[in-house]
N, C-alpha and C positions, 0 to 999 in steps of 0.2 A: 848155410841155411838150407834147409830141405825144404821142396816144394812138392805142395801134392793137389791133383783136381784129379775131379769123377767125369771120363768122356762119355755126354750122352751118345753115344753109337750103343744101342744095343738089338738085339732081335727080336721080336715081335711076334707072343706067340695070337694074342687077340687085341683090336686096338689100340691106336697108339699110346705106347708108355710114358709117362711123367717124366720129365727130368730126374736122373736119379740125388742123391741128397748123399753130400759133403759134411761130414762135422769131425770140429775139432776138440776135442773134449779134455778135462781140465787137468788130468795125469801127461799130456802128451801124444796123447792115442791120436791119431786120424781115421775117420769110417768114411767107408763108401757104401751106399746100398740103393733099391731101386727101390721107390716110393709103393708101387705092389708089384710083389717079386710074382705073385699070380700071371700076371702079363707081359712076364718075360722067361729068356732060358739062357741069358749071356748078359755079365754088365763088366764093361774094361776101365781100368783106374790104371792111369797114368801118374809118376812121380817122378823126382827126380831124387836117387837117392843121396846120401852122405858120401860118394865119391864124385857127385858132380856129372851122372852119367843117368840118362833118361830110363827110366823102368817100366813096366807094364805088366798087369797084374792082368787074366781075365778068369774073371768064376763063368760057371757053367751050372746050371739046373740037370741034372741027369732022371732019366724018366718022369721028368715032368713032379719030382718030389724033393729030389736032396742035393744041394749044391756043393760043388767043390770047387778047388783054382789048380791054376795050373805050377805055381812054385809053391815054395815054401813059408807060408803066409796065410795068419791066423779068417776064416770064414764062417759064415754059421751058417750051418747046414739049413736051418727052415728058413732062414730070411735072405739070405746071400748077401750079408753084410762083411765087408771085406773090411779089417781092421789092422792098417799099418802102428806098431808101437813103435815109437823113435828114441831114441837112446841119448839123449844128454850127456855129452863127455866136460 
């Protein structure tokens, strides 16, 4: 079984930010994203993958406009919604 949560750790660009928001969606997807990615420039998503070893995903807001992460793992660039697909064997 794979496990996945969204750590609220994140950075601060004005006011505190919202807990960011976990969902699981009905193909299998898991999302992470920060409820307004405006008031943030970093959100880390923690899992544990299909080998039973802890993971950690962090996006990044780069000039204050387009998000990326750090592996290989689908993101969207205006929202910094980090979306793990999990594979049913």
């Amino acid at each position: 079984m794979v496990g996945f949560f969204v750590d609220a750790a994140v950075d601060v660009i004005e006011d505190k930010p919202q807990t960011p928001v976990a969902t699981a969606k009905d193909n299998g997807d898991v999302t992470g994203k920060p409820q307004d990615p405006a008031k943030v420039d970093k959100i880390t998503v923690s899992y544990t993958g299909e080998d039973d070893a802890p993971k950690t995903v962090v996006g990044t807001k780069r000039n204050q406009r387009q998000w990326t992460v750090n592996i290989q793992m689908q993101i969207d660039e205006n929202t910094g919604e980090i979306t793990q697909s999990l594979q049913i064997k």
